[in-house]
N, C-alpha and C positions, 0 to 999 in steps of 0.2 A: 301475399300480394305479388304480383306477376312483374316480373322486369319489361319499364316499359325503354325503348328505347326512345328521347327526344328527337326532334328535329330541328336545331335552332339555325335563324336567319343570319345568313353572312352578307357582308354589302355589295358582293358579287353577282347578286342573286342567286348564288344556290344555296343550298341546305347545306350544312356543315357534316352532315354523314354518309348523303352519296350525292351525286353526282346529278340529281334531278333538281331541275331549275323549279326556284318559289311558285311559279307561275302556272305548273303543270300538277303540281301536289294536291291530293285531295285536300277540301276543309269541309269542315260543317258548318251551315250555314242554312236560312230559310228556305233557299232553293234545293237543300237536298243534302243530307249528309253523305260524304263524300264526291262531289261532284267538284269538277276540277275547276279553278279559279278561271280559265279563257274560256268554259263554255256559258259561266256564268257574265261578266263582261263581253257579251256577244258583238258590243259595237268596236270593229274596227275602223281605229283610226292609223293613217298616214301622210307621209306628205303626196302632195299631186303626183309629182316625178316616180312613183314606188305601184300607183296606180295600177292595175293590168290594162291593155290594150282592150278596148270594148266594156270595160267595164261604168258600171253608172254611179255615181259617189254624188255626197252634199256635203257641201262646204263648211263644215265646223268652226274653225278661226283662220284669220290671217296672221302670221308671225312675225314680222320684221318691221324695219323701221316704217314710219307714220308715215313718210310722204310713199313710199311705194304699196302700202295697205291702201292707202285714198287713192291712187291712182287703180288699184285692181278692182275698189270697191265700184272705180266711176265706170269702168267696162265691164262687169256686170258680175266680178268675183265676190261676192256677198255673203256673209254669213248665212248659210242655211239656202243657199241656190244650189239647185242641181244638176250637172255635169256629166258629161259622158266623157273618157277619155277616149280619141279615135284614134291617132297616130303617134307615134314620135317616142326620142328618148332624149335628144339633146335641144330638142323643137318640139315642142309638143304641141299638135291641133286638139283642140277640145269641143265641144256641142255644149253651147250654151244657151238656154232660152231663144231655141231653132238658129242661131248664129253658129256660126263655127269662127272659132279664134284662136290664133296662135300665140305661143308662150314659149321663152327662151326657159330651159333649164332652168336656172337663177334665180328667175320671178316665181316659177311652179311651187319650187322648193320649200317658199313662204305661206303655202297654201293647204293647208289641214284639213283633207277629207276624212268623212265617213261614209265606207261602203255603204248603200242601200243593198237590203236583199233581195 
C-alpha cells in the first residue's frame, strides 16, 4: 500500500502540511472530483464597502443592530434588492431601484451582498 500523505485541518485555515489554504485544495465531491472548493461556492458574498466600483450585487442580509437594519430596510436596502455600486469609499453612492442613494461607510459595512454575474 502506497504512503499516502494526510492533509489535516488547522483553525487557521490552512493545511497542516503546506502552506495552501482549506479553501483552495482539491475535494471530491458531486461537482467533480477535484475541483477546488471556491469554484464550487461560486456565490460571492461581501460587505457593501468591499464592492468594486460599477459593479451590480443583491443584497443577501443586513448585519447589525435592529433599529439601523429597519431603517435601511425602510429606504430600499432589502434583502434580495439589487444594487449597483457607482462611487465612493468613505461615501458610497449606490443605484437602487433607479434612485441613487448615499451611504456613509458605517451603514454600508452592515450590508451583505452577493455579486450577480
Amino acid at each position: 500500500m502506497p504512503n499516502v500523505e494526510r492533509k489535516t485541518p488547522r483553525v487557521d485555515g490552512q493545511s497542516s502540511n503546506s502552506g495552501t489554504p482549506l479553501a483552495e485544495m482539491p475535494v471530491g465531491n458531486s461537482a467533480g472530483m477535484g475541483t477546488p472548493l471556491t469554484e464550487i461556492h461560486s456565490k460571492v458574498r461581501m460587505p457593501l464597502t468591499e464592492l468594486p466600483v460599477g459593479k451590480t450585487a443583491r443584497v443577501w442580509a443586513l448585519d447589525g443592530e435592529p433599529n439601523l437594519c429597519s431603517r435601511l430596510r425602510e429606504i430600499g436596502f432589502c434583502e434580495s434588492a439589487t444594487i449597483e455600486k457607482v462611487s465612493g469609499r468613505y461615501t458610497l453612492l449606490c443605484q437602487l431601484c433607479g434612485t441613487r442613494i448615499a451611504l456613509s461607510a458605517g451603514a454600508a459595512a452592515h450590508i451583505v451582498v452577493e455579486l450577480v454575474a
